[in-house]
C-alpha positions in Angstrom: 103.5 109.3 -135.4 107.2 107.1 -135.3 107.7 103.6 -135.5 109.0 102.6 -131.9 111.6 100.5 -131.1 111.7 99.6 -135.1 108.8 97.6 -134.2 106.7 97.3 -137.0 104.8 93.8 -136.5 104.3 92.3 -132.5 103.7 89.2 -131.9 100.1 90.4 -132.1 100.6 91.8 -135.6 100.3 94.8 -135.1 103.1 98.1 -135.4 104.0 100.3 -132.3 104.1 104.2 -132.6 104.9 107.1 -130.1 101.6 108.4 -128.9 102.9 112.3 -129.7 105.7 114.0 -131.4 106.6 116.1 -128.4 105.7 119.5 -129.5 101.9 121.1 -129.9 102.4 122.1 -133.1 102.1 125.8 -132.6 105.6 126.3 -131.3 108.3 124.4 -133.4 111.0 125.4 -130.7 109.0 124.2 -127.8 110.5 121.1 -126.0 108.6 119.8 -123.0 111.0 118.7 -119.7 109.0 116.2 -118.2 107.2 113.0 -119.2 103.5 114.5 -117.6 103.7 117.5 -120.5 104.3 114.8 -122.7 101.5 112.8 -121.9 99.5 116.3 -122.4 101.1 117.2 -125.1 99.8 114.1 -126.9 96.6 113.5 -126.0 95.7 117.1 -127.6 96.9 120.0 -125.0 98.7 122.7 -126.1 101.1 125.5 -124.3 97.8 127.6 -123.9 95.3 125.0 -121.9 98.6 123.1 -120.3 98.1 124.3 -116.7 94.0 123.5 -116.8 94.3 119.9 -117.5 97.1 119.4 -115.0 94.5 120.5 -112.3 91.1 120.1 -114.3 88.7 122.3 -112.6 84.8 122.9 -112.7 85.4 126.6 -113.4 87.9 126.0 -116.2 85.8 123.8 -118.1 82.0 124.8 -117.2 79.6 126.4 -119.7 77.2 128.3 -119.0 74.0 126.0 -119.2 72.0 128.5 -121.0 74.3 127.9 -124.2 72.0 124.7 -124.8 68.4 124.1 -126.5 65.7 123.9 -123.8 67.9 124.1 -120.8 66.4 127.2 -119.5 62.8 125.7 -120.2 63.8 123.1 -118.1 65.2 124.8 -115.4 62.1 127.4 -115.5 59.9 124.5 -115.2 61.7 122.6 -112.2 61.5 125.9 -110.9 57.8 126.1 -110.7 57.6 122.8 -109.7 59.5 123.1 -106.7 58.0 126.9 -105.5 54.5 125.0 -106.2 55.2 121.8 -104.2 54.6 119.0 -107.2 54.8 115.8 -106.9 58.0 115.3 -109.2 58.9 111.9 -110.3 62.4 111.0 -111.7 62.3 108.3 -114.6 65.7 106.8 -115.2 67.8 104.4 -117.3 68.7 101.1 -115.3 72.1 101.3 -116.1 74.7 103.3 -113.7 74.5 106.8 -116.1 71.0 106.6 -115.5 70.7 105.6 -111.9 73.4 108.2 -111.1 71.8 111.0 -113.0 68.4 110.1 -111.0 70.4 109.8 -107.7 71.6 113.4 -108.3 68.1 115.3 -109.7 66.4 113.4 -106.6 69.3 114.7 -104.2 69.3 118.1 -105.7 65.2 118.1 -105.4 65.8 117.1 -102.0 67.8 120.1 -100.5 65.4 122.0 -102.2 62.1 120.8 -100.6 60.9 118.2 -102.9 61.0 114.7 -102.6 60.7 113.4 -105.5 60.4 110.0 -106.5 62.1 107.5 -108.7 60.9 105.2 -111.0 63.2 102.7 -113.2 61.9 100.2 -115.8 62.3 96.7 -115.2 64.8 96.0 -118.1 63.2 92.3 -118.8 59.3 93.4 -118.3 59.5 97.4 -119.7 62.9 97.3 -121.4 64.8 100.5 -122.3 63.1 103.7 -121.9 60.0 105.3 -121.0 56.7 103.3 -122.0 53.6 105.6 -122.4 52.0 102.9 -119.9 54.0 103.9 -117.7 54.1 107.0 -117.7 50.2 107.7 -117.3 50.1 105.7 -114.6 52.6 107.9 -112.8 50.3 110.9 -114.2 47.6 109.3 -112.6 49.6 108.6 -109.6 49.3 112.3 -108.9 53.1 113.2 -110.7 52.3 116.7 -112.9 56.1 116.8 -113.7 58.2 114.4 -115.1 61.9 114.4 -115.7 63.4 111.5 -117.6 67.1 110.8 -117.6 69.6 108.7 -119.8 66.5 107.9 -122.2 63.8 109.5 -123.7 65.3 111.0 -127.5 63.6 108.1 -129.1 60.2 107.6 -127.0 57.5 109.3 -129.5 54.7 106.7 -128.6 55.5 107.2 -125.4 55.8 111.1 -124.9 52.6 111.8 -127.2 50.7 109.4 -124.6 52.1 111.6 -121.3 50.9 114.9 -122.9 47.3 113.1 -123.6 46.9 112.5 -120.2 48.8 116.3 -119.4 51.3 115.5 -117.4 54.8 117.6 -118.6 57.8 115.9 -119.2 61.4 117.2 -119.8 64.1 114.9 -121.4 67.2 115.2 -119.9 69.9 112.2 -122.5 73.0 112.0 -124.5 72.0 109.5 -126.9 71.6 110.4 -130.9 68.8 112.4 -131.7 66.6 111.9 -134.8 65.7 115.3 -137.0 62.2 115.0 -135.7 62.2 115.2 -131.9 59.4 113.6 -129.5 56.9 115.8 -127.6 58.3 117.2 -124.3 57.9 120.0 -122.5 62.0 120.4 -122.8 64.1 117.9 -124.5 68.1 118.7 -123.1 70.7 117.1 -125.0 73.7 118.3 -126.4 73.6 115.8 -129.4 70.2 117.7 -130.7 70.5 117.9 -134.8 69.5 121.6 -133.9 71.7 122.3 -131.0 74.3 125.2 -131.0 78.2 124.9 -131.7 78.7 125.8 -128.4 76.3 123.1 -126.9 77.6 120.7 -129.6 81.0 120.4 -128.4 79.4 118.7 -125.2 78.3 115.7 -127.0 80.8 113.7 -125.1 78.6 114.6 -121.9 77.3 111.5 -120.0 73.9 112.0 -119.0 75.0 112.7 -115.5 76.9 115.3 -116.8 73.9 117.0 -118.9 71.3 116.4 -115.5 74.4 118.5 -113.6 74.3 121.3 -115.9 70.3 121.2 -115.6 71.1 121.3 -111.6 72.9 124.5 -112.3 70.6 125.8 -114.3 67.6 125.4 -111.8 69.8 126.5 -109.0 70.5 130.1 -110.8 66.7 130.2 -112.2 66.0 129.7 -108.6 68.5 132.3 -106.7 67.3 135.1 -109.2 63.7 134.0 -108.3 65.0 134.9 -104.5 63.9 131.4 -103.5 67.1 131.7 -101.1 67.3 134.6 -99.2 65.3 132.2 -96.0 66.8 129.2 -96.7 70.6 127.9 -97.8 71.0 127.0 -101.5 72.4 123.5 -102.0 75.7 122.7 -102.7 75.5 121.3 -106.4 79.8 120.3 -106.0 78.5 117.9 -103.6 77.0 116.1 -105.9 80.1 115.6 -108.2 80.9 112.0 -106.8 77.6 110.7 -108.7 79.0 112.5 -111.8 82.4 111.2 -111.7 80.5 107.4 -111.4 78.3 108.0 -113.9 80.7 109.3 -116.0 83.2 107.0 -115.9 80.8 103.8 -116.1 79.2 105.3 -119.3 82.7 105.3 -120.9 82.4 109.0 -121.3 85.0 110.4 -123.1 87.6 112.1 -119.9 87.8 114.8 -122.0 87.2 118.7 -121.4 84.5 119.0 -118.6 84.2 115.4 -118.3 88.2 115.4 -117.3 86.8 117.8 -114.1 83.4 116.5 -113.0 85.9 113.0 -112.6 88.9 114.7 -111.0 86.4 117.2 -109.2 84.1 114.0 -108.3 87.2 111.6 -107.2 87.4 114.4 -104.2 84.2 114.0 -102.8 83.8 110.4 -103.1 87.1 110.2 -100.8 85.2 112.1 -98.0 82.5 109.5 -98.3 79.7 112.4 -97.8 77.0 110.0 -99.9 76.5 107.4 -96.8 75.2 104.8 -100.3 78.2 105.7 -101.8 80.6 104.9 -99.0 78.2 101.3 -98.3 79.3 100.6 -101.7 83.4 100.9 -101.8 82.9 99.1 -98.5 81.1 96.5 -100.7 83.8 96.7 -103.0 86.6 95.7 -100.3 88.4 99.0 -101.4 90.7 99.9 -98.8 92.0 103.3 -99.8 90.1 106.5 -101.5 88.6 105.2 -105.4 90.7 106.4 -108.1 89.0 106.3 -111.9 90.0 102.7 -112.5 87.8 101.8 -109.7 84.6 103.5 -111.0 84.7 101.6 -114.2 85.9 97.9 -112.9 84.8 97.8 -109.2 81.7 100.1 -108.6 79.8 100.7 -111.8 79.5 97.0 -112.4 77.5 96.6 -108.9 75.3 99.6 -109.6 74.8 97.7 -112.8 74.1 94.2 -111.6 70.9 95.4 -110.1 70.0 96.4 -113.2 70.4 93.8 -115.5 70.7 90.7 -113.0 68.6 92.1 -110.1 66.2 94.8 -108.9 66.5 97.9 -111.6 65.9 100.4 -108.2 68.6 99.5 -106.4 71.5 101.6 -107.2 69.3 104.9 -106.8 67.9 103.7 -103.4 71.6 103.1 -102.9 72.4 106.4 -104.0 70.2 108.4 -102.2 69.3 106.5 -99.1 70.1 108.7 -95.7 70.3 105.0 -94.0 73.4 103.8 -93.0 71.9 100.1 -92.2 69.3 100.4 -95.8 72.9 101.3 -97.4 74.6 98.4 -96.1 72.0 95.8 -96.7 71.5 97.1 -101.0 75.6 97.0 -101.2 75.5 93.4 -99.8 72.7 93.2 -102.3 74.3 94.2 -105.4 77.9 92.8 -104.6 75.9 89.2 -104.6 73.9 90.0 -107.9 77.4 91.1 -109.0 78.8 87.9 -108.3 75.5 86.1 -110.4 76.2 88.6 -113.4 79.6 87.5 -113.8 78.7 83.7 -113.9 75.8 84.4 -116.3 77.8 86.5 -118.8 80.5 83.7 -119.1 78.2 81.3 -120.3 77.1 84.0 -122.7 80.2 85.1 -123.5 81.8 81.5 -124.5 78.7 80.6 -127.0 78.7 84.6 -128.4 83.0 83.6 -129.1 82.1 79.9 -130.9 79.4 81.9 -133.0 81.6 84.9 -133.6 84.4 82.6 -135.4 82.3 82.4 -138.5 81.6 86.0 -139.0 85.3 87.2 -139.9 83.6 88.7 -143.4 80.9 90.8 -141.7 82.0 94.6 -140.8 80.0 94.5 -137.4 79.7 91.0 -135.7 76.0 90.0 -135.0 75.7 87.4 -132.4 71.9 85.7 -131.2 71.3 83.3 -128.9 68.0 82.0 -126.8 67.7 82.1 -123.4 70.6 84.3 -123.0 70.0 87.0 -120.6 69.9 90.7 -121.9 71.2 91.8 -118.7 74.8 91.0 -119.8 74.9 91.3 -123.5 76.3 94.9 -123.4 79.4 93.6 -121.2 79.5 90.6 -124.0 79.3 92.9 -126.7 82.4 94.9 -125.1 84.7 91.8 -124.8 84.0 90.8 -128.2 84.7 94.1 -129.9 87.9 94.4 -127.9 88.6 90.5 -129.0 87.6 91.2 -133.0 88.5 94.3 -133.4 85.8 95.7 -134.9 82.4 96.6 -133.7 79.8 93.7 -132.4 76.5 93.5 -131.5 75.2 90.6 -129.2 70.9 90.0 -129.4 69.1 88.1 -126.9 65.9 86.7 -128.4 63.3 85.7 -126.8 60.7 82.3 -127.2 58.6 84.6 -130.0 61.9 85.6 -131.9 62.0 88.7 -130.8 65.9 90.3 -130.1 66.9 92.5 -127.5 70.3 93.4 -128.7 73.4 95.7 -127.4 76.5 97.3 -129.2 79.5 98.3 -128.5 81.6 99.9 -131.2 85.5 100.9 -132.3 87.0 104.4 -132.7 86.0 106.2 -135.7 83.0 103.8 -136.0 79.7 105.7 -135.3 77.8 102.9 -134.4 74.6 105.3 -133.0 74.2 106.8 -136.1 74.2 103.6 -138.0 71.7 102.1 -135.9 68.9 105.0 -136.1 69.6 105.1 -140.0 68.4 100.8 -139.8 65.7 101.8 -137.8 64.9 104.7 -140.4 64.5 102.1 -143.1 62.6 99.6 -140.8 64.7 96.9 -139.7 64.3 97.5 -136.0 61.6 97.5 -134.2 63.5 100.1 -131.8 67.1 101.8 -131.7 69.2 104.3 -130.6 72.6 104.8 -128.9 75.8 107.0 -129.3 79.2 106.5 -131.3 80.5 104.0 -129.0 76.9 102.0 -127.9 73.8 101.1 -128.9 70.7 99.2 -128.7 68.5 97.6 -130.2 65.3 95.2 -130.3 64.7 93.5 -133.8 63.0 90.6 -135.3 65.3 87.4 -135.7 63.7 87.7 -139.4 65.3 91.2 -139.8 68.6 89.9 -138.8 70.2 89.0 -141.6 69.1 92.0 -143.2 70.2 94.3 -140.5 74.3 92.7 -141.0 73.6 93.3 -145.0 72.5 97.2 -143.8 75.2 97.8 -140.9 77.8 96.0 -143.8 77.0 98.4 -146.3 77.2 101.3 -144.3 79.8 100.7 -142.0 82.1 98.1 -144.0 84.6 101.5 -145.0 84.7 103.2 -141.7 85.4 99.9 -140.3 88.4 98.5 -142.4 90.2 102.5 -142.3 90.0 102.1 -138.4 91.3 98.4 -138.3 93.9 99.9 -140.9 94.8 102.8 -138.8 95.3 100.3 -135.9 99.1 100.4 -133.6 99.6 100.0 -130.1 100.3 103.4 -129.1 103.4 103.8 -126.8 104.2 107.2 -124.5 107.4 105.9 -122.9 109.8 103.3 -122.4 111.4 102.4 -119.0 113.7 99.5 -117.5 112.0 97.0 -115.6 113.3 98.9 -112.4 112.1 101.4 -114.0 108.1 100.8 -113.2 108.1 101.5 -109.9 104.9 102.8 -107.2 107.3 106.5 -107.7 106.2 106.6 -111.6 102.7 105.5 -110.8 102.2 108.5 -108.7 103.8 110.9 -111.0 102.2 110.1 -114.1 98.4 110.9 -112.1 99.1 114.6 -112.7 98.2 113.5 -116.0 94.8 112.1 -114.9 92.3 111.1 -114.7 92.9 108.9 -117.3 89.7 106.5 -119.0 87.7 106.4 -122.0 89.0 109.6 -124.9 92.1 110.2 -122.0 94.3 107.0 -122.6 96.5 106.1 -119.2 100.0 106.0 -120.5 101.0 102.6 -122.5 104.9 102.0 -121.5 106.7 99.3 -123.4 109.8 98.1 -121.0 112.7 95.6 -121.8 114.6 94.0 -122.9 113.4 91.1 -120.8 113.7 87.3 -120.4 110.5 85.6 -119.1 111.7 83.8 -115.3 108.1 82.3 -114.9 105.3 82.1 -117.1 101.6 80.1 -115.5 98.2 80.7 -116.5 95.8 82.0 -113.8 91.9 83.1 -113.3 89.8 82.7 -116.3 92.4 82.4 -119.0 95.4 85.1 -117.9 98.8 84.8 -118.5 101.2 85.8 -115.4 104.6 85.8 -116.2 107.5 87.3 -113.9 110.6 88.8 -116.0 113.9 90.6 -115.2 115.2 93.2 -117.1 119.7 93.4 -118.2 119.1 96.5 -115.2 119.4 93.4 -112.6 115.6 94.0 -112.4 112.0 91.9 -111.9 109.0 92.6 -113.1 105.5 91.1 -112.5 103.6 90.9 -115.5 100.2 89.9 -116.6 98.2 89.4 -119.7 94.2 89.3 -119.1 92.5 87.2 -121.4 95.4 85.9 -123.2 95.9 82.2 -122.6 94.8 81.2 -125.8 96.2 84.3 -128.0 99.8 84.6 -129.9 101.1 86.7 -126.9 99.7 84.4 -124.1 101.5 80.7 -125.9 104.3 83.2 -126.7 104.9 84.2 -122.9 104.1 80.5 -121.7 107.0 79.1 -124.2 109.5 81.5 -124.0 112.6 80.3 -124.0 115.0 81.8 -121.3 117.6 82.6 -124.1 115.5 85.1 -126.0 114.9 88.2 -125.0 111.7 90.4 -125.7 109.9 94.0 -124.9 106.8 94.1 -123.5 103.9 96.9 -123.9 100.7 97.5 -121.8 99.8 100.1 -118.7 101.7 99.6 -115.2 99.2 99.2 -112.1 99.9 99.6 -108.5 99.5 95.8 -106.9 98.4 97.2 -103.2 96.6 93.5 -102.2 99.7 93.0 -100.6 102.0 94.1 -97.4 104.3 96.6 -99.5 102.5 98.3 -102.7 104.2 97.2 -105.7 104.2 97.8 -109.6 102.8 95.3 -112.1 103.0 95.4 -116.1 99.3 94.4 -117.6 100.6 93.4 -121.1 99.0 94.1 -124.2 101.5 93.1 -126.5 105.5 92.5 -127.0 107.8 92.1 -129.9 110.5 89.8 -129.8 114.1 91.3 -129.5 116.2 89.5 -132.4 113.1 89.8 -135.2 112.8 93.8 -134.5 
């Protein structure tokens, strides 16, 4: 990667680069014509795969399910239940990957006959994951089949208790496996220690996206069973809307078939076929179909308030109600709890930033507070990574010093792994997680011990990422320049999220006209460009940062360029364009 614009130190410290050298590496004459190749081009296409991720499709990118441990079990089993008429009950994660992935096996189920029923744990009463408690009782409830979802790699206790009483269960999850696996009748997930190359290379998969392979599977096991020649087979793209939610809320990596079930998904959600679905952009006061942005920042976090705020059933009665008026009344419900979520995590999040300020020498930031509320340390754990730049882990304990605990870590930090190692050499009482999250539950004894553990381990992989750090640019326009007619072009490079970076622009030179700080703690600032043009701008969380005080003073006689991702403003009459900064470099020090 080049330096851009000579820029080697922002105002944030930091370098900027070009995202991509503009050729794939396989063809030193190649030269692409347009910006879209470009964006491609450096986020890992070459010449060969060019035209698939310009129009990511199922077909281009699905496996065949069979490629991965257990998935035919699985599917064989499901099979049986549903030609036998079992009572079926779907046990799913509280959070929006989980509630998703149950909303689509108890759709799925549906159209085939079954109604099966769901069952997510309380997150303050039964915390993460199946309980063995709970899991006879649904045995004795009458369920003989069991399909968990977005949990269930780490539940030993709890699986060994479910076969006692001989009810099967099948694993369907995403999270790190240990070497030794619990006892299920299947376990499906691609990041088994003993899964295949080909299954492997879906690790990225959300767990929506593993339970939509497991949908295919049972669909073929079924067909070849004749189980349709007096009845219509289900339409498993219909389902692609959950997928895309679940996906994107998870922060999945938009890569490979993750790129289609969101492109793919983004298409059915627009023709609002899921009536809890459509209750919930209504909730959300969108006013046009969602594009990816919206799954992440406006309809995840609602499925997710019930969850961690709220009731833990509400997004998959939402999901997979047939009611229009029961649809209505949960998205009322959840946009509320939403609201409450929000107020709660800011009082977490402002006593998690006072602690945080004497931690600069740990490699992962542990912050611990009583009587803060589990529900939001995940979404406090985010902001604080993104704030420190480097991985943090927020822990609520309770009266009896116990810690229920989130992560969220940086690129090239495998914070998953980490975590299951700790527990490995008891300092959790429970763990588990991928690259990018985890969780945890720990004594407040163990605490210091787990930071000396997570510092030992991590404290390398930690300072080369930090190291490694630039902003990341992938063009540079005028201020007239950013305009609603680039936003739409640059969407053939979509759907952009998590692993699939939307293009950063830097734009300028620019003088700042205006500079106020609005909302919690963002910096708006209009400027105009020497093209005669203006520019609304606005930094989030950055009234008390370098960049924020830099904007707010900037005299009118300096001139600077500005980086971050253009966003279409459509609150208004007439759409327009808007800069969200990230950083900017002032003109006469470059």
């Amino acid at each position: 990667m080049s330096t851009a614009l000579n820029i080697t130190r922002s105002i944030l410290g930091q370098p900027w680069q070009w995202r991509g050298a503009g050729a794939d590496g396989r063809d030193p004459d190649f030269q692409p014509n347009d910006l879209v190749t470009q964006i491609l081009l450096a986020r890992g296409c070459t010449q060969d795969n060019m035209a698939a991720h310009r129009d990511p499709t199922i077909r281009a990118f699905m496996p065949d399910p069979s490629i991965f441990q257990d998935m035919d079990k699985a599917a064989s089993r499901i099979a049986d239940g549903v030609e036998a008429r079992e009572n079926i009950t779907i046990f799913g994660d509280y959070d929006v990957d989980g509630a998703t992935s149950a909303a689509l096996l108890i759709r799925l189920l549906r159209d085939l006959g079954i109604e099966a029923a769901a069952y997510i744990p309380d997150r303050l009463m039964e915390g993460y994951g199946p309980s063995g408690e709970a899991l006879v009782r649904l045995a004795q409830g009458g369920s003989s089949l069991i399909v968990t979802v977005d949990c269930g790699a780490q539940a030993f206790e709890a699986l060994d208790m479910a076969h006692a009483a001989g009810v099967d269960v099948i694993v369907v999850d995403h999270h790190k496996c240990a070497s030794d696996l619990p006892r299920a009748f299947a376990l499906v997930n691609p990041n088994r220690l003993d899964e295949s190359e080909a299954g492997a290379n879906h690790g990225h998969l959300a767990a929506v996206g593993v339970a939509f392979l497991l949908g295919a599977a049972v669909l073929r096991e079924l067909r070849g069973r004749g189980y349709f020649e007096h009845r219509p087979e289900p339409r498993l793209i219909d389902l692609l809307d959950l997928v895309a939610l679940g996906t994107v809320a998870d922060v999945a990596s938009l890569r490979s078939l993750n790129r289609a079930f969101v492109a793919q998904g983004l298409k059915i959600m627009a023709n609002r076929r899921n009536i809890g679905m459509s209750a919930l952009i209504e909730a959300a006061r969108l006013q046009r179909a969602p594009i990816c942005s919206d799954l992440g920042f406006a309809l995840g976090p609602r499925i997710n308030a019930g969850g961690r705020v709220g009731k833990s059933d509400l997004g998959v009665r939402l999901l997979t109600t047939l009611n229009p008026v029961e649809a209505r009344d949960i998205a009322a419900q959840l946009d509320v709890l939403n609201i409450e979520r929000r107020m709660i995590e800011t009082v977490v999040q402002e006593e998690a930033e006072t602690m945080s300020d004497s931690q600069h020498n740990r490699a992962v930031a542990i912050m611990a507070g009583k009587g803060w509320h589990p529900g939001v340390i995940g979404i406090v754990a985010g902001r604080l990574k993104e704030k420190l730049g480097r991985p943090a882990i927020v822990i609520a304990l309770d009266e009896d010093g116990l810690g229920k605990g989130s992560g969220r870590s940086i690129a090239g930090v495998d914070l998953g792994a980490a975590i299951l190692a700790a527990k490995d050499n008891g300092l959790l009482v429970a763990g588990g997680g991928h690259a990018m999250a985890a969780g945890i539950t720990v004594a407040e004894e163990k605490m210091d011990a787990l930071a000396d553990f997570l510092d030992e381990r991590l404290s390398a992989d930690v300072a080369r990422a930090r190291g490694e750090r630039a902003l990341l640019l992938d063009a540079i326009l005028s201020p007239r320049g950013v305009n609603p007619a680039f936003l739409e072009a640059i969407e053939e490079g979509g759907p952009y999220g998590t692993g699939w970076p939307a293009p950063r622009i830097a734009t300028g030179p620019v003088r700042v006209i205006k500079a106020d700080i609005v909302g919690n703690g963002h910096v708006r600032a209009i400027v105009s460009g020497d093209d005669g043009g203006s520019l609304k701008t606005v930094a989030f969380r950055h009234a008390e940062s370098e960049l924020g005080q830099a904007l707010l003073a900037a005299p009118r006689d300096r001139r600077l360029w500005m980086a971050g991702r253009a966003k279409l403003d459509d609150w208004g009459t007439r759409p327009a364009a808007e800069l969200h900064v990230e950083d900017a470099a002032w003109v006469d020090q470059v």
